[in-house]
LOLUMVO-350052 format. One line per 3 residues: their letters; for each residue x, y, z of N, C-alpha, C. Coordinates in steps of 0.02 Angstrom, whole numbers, plus 50000, padded with zeros to 5 digits. Layout:
<nodes>
A	X/Y/Z/X/Y/Z/X/Y/Z ~ ...
</nodes>
This chain:
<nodes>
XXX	51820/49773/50133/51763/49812/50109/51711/49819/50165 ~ 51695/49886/50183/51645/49874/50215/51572/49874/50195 ~ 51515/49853/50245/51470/49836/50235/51419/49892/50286
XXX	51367/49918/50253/51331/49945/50301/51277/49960/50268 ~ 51231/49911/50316/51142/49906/50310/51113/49966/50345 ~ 51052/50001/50304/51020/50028/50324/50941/49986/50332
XXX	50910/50016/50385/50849/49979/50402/50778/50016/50437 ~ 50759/50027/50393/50688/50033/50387/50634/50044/50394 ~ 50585/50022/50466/50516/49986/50475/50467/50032/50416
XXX	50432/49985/50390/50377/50011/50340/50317/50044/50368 ~ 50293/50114/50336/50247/50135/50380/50241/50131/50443 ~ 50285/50133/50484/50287/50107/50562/50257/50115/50607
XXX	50214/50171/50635/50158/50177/50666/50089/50133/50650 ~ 50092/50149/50586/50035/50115/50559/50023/50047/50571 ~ 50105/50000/50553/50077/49947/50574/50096/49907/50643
XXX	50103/49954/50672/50090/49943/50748/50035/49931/50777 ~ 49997/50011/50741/49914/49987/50760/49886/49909/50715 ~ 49908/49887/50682/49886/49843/50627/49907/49764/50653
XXX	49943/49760/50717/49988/49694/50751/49908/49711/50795 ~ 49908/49741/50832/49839/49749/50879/49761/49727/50852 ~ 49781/49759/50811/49691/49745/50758/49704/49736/50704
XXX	49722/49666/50673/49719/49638/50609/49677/49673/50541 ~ 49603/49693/50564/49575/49708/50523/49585/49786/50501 ~ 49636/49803/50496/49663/49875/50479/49705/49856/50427
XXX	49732/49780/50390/49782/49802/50364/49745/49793/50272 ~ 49686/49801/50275/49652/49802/50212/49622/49869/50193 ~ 49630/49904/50251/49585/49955/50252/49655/50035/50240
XXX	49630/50087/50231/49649/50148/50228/49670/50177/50333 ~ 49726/50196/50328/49756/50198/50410/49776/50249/50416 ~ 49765/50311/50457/49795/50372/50434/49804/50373/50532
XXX	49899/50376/50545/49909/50381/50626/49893/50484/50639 ~ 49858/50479/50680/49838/50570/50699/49897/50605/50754 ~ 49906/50654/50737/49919/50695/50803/49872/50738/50785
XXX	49810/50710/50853/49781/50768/50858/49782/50830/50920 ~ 49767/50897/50900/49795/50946/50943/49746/50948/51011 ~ 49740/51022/51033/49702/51026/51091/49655/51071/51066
XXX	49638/51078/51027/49589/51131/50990/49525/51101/50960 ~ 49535/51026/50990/49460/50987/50968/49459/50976/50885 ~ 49398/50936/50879/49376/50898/50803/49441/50872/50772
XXX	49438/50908/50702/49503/50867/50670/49550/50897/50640 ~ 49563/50953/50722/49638/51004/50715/49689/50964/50719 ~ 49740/50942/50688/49790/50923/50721/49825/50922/50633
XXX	49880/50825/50637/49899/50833/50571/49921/50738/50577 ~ 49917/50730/50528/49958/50655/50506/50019/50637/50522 ~ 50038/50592/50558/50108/50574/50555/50126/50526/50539
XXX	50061/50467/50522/50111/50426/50461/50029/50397/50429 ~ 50042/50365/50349/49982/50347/50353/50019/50268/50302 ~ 49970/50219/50333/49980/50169/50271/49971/50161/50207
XXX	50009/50108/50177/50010/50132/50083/49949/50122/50063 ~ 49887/50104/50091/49827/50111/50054/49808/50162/50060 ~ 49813/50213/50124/49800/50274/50127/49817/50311/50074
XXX	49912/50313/50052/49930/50352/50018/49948/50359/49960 ~ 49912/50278/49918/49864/50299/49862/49830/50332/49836 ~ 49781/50384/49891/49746/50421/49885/49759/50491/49882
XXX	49822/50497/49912/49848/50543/49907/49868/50564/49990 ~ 49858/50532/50025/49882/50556/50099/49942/50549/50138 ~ 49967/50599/50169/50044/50590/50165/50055/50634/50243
XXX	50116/50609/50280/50134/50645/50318/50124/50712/50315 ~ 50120/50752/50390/50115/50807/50393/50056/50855/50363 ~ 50013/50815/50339/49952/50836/50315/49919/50844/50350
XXX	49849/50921/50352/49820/50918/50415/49771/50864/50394 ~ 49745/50844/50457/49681/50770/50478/49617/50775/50419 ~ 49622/50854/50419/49545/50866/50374/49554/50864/50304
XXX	49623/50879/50289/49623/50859/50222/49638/50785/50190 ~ 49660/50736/50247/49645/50680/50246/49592/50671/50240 ~ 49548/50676/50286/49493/50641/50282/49444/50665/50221
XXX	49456/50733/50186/49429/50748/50122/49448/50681/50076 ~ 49519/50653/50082/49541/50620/50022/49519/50564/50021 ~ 49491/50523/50089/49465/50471/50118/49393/50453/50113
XXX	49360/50524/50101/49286/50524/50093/49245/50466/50072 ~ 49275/50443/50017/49233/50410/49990/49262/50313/50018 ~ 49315/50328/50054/49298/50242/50100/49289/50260/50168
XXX	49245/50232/50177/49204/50239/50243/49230/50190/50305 ~ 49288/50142/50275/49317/50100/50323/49378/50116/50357 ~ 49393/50180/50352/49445/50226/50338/49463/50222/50403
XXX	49537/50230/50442/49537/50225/50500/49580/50275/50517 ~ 49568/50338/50562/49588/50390/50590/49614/50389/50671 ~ 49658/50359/50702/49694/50333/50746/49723/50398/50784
XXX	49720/50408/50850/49787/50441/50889/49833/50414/50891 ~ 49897/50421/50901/49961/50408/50912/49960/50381/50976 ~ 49978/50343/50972/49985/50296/51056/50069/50292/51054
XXX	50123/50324/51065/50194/50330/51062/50225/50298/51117 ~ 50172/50285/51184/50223/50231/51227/50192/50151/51188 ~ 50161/50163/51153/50165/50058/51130/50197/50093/51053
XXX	50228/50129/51011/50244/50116/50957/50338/50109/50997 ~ 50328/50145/51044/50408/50142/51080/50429/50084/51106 ~ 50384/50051/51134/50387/49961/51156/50387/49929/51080
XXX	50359/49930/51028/50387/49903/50977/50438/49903/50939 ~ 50445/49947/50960/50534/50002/50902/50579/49957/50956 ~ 50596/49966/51017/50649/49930/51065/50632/49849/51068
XXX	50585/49831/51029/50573/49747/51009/50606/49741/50957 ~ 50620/49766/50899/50646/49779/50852/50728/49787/50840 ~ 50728/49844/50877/50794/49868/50885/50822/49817/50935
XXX	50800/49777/50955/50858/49719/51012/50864/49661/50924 ~ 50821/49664/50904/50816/49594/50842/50886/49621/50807 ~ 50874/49699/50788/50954/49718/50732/51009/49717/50766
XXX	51014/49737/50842/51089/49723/50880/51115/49672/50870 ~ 51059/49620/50863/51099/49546/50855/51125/49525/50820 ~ 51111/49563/50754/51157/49555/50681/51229/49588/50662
XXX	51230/49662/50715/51268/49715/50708/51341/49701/50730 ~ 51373/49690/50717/51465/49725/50731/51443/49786/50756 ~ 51424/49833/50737/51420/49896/50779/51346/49923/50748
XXX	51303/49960/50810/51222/49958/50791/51233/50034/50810 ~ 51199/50071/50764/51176/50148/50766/51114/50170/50766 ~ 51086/50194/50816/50993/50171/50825/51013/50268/50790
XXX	50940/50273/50745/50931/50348/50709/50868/50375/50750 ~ 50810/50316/50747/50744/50343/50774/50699/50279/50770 ~ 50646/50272/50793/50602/50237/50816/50586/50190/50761
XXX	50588/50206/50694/50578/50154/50651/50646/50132/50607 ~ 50689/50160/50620/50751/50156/50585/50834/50144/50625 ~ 50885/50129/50594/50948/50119/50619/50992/50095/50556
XXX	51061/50080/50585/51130/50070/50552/51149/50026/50558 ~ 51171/49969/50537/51212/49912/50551/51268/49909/50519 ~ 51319/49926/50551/51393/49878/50516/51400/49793/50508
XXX	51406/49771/50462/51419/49692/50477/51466/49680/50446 ~ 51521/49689/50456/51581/49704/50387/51619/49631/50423 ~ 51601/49622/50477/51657/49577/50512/51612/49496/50485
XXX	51547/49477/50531/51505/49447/50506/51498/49414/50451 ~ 51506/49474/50408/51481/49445/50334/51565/49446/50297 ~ 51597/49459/50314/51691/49448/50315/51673/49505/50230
XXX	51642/49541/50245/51658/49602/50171/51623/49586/50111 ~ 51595/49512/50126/51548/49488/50076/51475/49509/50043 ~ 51459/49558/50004/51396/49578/49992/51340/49511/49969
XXX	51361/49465/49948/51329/49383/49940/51307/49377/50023 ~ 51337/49354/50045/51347/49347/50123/51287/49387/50171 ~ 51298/49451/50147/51249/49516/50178/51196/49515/50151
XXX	51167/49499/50097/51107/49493/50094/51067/49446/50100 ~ 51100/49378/50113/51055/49319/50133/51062/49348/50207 ~ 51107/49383/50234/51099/49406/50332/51033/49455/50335
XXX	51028/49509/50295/50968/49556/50306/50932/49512/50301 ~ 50911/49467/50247/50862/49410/50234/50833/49371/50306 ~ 50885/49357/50298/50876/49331/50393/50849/49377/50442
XXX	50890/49424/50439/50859/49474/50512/50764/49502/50474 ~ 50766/49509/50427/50678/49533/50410/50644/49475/50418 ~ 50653/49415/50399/50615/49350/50423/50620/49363/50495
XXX	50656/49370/50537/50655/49376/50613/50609/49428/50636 ~ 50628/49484/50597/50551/49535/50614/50491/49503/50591 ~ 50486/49482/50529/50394/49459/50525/50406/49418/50575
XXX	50431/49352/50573/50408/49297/50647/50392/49315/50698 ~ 50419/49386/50729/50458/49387/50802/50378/49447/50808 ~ 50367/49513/50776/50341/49542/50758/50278/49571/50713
XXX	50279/49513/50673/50239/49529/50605/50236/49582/50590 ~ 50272/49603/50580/50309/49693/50539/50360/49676/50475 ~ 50356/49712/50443/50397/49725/50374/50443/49775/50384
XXX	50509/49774/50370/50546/49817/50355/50585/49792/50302 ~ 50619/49871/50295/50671/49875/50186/50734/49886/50244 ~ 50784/49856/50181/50846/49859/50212/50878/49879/50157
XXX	50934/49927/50161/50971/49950/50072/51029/49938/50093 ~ 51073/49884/50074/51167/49879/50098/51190/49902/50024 ~ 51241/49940/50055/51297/49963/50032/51377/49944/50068
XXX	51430/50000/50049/51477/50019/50069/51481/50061/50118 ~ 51421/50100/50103/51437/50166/50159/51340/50173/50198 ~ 51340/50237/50212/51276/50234/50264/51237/50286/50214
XXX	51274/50332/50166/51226/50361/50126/51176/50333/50082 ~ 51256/50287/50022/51202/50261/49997/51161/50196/50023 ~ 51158/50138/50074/51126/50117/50081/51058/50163/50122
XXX	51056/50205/50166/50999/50233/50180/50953/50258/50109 ~ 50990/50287/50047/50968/50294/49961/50924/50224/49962 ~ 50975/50179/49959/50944/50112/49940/50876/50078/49971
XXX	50882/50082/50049/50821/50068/50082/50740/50107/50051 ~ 50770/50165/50027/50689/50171/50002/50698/50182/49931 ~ 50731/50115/49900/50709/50135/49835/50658/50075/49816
XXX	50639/50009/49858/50598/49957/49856/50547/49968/49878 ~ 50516/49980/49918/50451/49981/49979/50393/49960/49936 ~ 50350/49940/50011/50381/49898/50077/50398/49847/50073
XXX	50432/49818/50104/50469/49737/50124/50516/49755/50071 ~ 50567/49794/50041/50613/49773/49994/50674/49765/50025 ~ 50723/49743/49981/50785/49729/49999/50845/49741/49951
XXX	50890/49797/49946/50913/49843/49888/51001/49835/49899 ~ 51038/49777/49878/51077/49766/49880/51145/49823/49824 ~ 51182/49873/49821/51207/49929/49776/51284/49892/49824
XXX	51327/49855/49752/51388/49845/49766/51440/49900/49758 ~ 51497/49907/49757/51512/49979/49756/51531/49978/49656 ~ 51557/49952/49612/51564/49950/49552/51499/49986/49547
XXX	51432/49969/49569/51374/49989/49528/51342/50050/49549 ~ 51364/50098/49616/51349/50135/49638/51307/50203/49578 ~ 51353/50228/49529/51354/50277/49492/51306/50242/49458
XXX	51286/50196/49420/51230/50183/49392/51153/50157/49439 ~ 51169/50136/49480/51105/50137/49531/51083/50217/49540 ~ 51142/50258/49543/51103/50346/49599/51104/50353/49516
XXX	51099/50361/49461/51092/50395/49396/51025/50385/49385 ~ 50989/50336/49398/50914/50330/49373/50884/50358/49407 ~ 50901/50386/49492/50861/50442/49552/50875/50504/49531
XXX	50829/50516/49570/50811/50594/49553/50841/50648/49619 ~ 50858/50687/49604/50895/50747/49650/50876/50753/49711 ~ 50797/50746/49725/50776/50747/49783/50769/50658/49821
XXX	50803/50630/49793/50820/50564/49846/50872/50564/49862 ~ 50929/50613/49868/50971/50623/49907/50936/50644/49975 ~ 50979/50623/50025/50960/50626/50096/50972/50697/50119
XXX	50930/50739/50126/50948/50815/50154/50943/50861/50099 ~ 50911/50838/50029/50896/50881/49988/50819/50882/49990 ~ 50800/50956/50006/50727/50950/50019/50674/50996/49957
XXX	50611/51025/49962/50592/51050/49894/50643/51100/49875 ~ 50646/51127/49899/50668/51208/49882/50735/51187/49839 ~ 50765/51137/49877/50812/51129/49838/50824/51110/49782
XXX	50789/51064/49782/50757/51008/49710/50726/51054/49683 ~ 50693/51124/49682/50648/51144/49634/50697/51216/49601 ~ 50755/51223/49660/50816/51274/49615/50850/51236/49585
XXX	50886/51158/49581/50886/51134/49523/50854/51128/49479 ~ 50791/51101/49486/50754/51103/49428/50759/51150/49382 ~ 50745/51235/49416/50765/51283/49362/50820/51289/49319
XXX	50870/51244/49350/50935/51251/49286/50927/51187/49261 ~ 50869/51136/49248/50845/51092/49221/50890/51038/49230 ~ 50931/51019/49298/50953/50969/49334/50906/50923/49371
XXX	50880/50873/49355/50813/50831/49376/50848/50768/49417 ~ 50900/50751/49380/50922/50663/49402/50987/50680/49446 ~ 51005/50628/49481/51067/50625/49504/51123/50629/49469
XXX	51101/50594/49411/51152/50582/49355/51189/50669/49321 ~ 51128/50719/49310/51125/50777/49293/51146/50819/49346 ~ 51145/50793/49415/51187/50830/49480/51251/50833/49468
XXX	51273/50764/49447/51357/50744/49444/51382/50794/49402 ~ 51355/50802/49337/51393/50841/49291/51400/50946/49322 ~ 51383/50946/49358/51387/51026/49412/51480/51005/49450
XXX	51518/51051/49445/51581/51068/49469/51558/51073/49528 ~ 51604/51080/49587/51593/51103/49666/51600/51189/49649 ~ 51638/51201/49605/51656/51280/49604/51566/51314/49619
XXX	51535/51269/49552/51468/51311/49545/51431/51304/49630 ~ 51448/51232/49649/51393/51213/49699/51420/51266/49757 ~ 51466/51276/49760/51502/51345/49809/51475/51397/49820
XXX	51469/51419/49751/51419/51477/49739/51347/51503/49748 ~ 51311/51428/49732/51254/51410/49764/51227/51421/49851 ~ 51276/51365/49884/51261/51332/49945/51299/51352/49999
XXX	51400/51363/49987/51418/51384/50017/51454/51310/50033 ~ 51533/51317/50042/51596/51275/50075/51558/51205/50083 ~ 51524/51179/50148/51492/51150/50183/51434/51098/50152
XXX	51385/51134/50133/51329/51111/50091/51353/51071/50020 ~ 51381/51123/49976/51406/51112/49925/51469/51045/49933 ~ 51483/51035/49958/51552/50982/49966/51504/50935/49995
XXX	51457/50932/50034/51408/50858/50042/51371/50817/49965 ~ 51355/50890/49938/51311/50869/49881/51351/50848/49821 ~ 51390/50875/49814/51475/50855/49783/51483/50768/49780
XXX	51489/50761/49847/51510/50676/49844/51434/50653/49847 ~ 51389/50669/49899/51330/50624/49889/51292/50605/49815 ~ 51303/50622/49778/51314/50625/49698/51365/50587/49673
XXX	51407/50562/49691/51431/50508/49682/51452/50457/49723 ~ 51411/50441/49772/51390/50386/49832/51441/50413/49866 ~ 51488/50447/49896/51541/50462/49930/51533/50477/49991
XXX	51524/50427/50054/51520/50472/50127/51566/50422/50171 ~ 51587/50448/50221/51644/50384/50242/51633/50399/50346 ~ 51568/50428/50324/51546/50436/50407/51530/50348/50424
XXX	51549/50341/50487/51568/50269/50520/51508/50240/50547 ~ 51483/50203/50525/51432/50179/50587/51461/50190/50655 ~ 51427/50204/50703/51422/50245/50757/51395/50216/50827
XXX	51383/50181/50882/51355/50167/50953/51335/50263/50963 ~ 51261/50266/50970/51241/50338/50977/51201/50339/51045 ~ 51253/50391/51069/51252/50397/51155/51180/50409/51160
XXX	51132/50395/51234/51054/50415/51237/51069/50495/51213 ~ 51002/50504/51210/50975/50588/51188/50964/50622/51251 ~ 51033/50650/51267/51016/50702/51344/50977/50753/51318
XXX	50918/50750/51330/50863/50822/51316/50806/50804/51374 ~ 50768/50872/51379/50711/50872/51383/50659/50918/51344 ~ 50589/50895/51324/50583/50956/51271/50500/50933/51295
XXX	50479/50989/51292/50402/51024/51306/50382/51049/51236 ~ 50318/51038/51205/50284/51065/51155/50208/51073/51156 ~ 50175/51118/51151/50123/51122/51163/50088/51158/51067
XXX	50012/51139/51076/49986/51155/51023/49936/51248/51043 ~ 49961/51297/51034/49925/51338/51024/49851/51362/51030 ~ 49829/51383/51064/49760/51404/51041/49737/51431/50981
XXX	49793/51468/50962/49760/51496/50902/49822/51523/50869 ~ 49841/51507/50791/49880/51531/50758/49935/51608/50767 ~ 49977/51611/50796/50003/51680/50819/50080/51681/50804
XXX	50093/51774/50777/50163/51774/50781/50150/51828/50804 ~ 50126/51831/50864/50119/51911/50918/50157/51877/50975 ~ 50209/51923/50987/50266/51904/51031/50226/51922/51105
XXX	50194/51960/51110/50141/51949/51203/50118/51890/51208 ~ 50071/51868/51169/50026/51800/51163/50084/51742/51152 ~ 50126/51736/51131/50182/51659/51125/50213/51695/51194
XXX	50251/51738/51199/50297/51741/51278/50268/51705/51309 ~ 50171/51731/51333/50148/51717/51388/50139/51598/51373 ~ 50134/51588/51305/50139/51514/51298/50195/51489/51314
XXX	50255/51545/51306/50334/51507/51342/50346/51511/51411 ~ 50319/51555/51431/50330/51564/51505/50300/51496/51548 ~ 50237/51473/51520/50186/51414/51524/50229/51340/51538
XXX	50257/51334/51456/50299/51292/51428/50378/51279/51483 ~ 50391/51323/51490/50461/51327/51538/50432/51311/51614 ~ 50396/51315/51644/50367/51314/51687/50344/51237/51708
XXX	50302/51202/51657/50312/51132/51651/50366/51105/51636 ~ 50412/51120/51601/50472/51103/51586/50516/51098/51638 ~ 50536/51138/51704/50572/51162/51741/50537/51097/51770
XXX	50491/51069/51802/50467/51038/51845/50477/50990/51836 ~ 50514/50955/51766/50556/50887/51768/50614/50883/51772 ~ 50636/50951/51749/50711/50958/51762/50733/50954/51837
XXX	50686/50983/51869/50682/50994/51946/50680/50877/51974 ~ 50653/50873/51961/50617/50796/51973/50665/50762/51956 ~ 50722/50779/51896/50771/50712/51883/50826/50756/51912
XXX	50817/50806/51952/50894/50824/51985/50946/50858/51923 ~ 50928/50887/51887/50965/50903/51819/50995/50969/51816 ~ 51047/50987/51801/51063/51064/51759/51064/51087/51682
XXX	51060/51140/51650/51060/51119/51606/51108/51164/51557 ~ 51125/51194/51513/51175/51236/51484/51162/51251/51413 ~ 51119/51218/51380/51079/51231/51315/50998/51232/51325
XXX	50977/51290/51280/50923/51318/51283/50910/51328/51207 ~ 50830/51295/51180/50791/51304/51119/50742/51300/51130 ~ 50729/51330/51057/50639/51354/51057/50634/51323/50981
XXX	50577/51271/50972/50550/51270/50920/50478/51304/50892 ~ 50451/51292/50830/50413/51316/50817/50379/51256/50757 ~ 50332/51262/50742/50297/51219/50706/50252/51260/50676
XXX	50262/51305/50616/50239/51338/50575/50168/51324/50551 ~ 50121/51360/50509/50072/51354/50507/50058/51323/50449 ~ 50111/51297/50393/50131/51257/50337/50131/51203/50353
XXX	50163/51168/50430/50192/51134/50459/50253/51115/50430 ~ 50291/51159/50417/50355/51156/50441/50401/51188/50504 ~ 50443/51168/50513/50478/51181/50567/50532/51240/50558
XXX	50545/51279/50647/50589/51315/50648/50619/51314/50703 ~ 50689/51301/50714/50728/51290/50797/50802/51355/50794 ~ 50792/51368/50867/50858/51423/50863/50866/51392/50942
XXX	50927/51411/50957/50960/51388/51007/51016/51414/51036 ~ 51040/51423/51106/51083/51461/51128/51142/51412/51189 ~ 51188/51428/51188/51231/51389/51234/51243/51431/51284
XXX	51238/51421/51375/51224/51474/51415/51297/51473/51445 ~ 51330/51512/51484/51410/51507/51504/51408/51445/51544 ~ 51364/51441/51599/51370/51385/51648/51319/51352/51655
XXX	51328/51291/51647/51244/51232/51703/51210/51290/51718 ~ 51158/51264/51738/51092/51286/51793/51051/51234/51781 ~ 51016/51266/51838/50952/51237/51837/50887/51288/51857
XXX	50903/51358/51868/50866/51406/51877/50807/51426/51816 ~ 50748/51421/51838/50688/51441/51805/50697/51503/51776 ~ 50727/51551/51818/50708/51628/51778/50754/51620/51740
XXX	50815/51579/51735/50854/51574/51663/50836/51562/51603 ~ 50782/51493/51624/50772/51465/51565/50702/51504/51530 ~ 50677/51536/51585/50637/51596/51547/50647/51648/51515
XXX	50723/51683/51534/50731/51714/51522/50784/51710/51441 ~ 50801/51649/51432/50841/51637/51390/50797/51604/51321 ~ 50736/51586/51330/50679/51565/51290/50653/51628/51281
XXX	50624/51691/51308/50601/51726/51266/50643/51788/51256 ~ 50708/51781/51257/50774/51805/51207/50753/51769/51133 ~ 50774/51697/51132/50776/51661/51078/50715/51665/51043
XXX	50639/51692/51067/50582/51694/51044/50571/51764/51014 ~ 50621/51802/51038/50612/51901/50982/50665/51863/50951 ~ 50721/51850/50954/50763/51825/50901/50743/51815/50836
XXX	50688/51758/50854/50683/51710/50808/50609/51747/50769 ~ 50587/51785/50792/50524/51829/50795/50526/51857/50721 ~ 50590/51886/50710/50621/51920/50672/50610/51923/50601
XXX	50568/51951/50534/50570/51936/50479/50527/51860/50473 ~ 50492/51853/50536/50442/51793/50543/50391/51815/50503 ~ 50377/51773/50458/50305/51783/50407/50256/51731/50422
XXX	50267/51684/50452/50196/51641/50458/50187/51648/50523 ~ 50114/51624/50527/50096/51584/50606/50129/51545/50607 ~ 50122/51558/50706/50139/51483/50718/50116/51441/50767
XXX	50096/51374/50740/50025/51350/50759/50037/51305/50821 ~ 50119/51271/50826/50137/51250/50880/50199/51270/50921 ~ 50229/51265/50979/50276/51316/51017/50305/51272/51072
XXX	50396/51256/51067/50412/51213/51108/50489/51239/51144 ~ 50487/51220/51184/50588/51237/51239/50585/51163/51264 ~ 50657/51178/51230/50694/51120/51215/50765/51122/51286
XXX	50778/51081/51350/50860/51084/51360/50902/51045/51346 ~ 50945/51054/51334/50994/50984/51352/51082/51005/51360 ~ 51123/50980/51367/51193/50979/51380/51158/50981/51463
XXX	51137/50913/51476/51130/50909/51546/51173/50866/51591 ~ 51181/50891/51640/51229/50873/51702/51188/50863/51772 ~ 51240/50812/51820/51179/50792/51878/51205/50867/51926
XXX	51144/50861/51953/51130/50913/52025/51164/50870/52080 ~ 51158/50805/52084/51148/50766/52143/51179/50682/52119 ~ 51223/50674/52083/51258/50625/52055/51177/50547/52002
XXX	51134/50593/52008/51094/50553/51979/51104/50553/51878 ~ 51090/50482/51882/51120/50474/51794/51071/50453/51749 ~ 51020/50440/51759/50967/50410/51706/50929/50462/51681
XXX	50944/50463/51609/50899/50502/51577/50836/50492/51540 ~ 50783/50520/51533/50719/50511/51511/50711/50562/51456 ~ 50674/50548/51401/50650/50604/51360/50562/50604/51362
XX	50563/50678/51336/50480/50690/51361/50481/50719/51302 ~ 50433/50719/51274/50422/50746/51199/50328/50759/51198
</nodes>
């Protein structure tokens, strides 16, 4: 039987700043990205659970935080400091390798552990081990993280946030179908509103009420692909492997806008900008490159990425200019919002000059 922990860190920015200055962890913590447009343009990227009591939540802009915050005055409105939350995440992430048969890092507060060998298939076994490895984070750290073991990586990543914070969500496989029956449609992983709210209209709310939908219908819906994920993830079914996940060959430039725009003169002339700084690290680590994207960061703040695969390497500037504001009328297209932030993205990179270390710039 296998075994595979999903893991966690709670509010993770937040309490990064909160290892530094103790006296934050009583108080309301809201981490900022703030923009270049001054005061309190920007938006939230994570806030602690006293914050979001109140109602404050990722991706929210700063000012409507701080409307919700008004009335505590101890309230703490933070920049993002991302090279010390990155020195904490790789403090972390060395603590879970040590537990792992095979370790799958996802992102800065999170990862995969197989321990199927370790814990010899034993779910008894595996949860006095997570037990262990989260005592090793508070000691080592004084950080909290949820861990959800399962069988597979879906449903324990399900499981990890069905406790928070500090929980620990042990789903054997007999009990799978009655653990996902009491969730709701949108705690599937990759089901987002839109989706959850076109079920809703055919008055499908629970997981349990997902299951009873044929694949025929979900076909019809979603299409081959989609529909056959949501199919099994509805009944804990995924048999993707924990994974060793190669570094992230990219480099990616993003800048915040002056001013809300979907006028293709005014963004070209921000990509031309963007590629331009961009080129000058590609240039610096000796790189070529063969994929080309453009994101966008909508004025909702949601996101939009299109992307192109070029015949050969390069490393030529007027390519990557020229292949960014292709992908920028592309993407231009039936565009209805602003868009408030604007980024080119490369990667499928190769050395110029036999050099191998890669860096990401974000």
């Amino acid at each position: 039987m296998r075994i595979v922990f999903h893991i966690d860190f709670d509010y993770f920015f937040a309490q990064c700043e909160e290892i530094r200055n103790q006296t934050l962890k009583t108080r309301p913590v809201c981490i900022c990205i703030f923009s270049d447009r001054g005061g309190d343009s920007g938006a939230i990227a994570t806030a602690n659970y006293i914050a979001r009591r109140y109602g404050v939540k990722s991706g929210m802009p700063i000012k409507f935080a701080k409307t919700r915050l008004k009335e505590i005055p101890e309230s703490a409105f933070l920049p993002a400091d991302f090279p010390y939350y990155s020195e904490i995440s790789q403090k972390g992430m060395d603590i879970m390798k040590s537990y792992a048969d095979v370790f799958e890092y996802v992102g800065r507060d999170e990862a995969y552990l197989d321990v199927t060998k370790r814990t010899e298939g034993k779910f008894s076994s595996a949860a006095h081990l997570a037990q262990q490895l989260k005592n090793q984070i508070r000691a080592e750290l004084k950080m909290t993280c949820t861990v959800g073991i399962s069988g597979n990586k879906l449903v324990s990543k399900i499981a990890s946030g069905f406790k928070k914070p500090d929980g620990l969500t042990v789903v054997e496989p007999e009990k799978i179908e009655s653990f996902l029956d009491q969730l709701k449609v949108g705690d599937i992983p990759g089901i987002g509103k839109v989706t959850e709210e076109k079920f809703a209209d055919m008055n499908i709310i629970s997981i349990a009420d997902l299951r009873k939908l044929d694949v025929f219908t979900l076909n019809k819906m979603f299409g081959k692909k989609i529909s056959s994920y949501i199919y099994n993830a509805a009944r804990g079914i995924d048999d993707d492997p924990v994974a060793e996940r190669a570094p992230a060959v990219q480099y990616s430039r993003i800048v915040t806008l002056k001013q809300d725009s979907k006028d293709f003169g005014f963004l070209a002339n921000s990509i031309e900008e963007i590629c331009i700084d961009l080129h000058e690290t590609i240039l610096k680590h000796k790189k070529m490159f063969r994929s080309v994207g453009i994101q966008f960061v909508q004025s909702d703040l949601s996101n939009k990425t299109k992307s192109k695969m070029l015949k050969n390497p390069t490393s030529s500037l007027d390519e990557l200019k020229k292949t960014s504001l292709v992908l920028l009328q592309e993407a231009l297209v039936d565009q209805n919002q602003d868009i408030r932030r604007l980024g080119v993205r490369v990667s499928e990179l190769s050395d110029m000059q036999g050099q191998s270390s890669i860096e990401n710039f974000f």
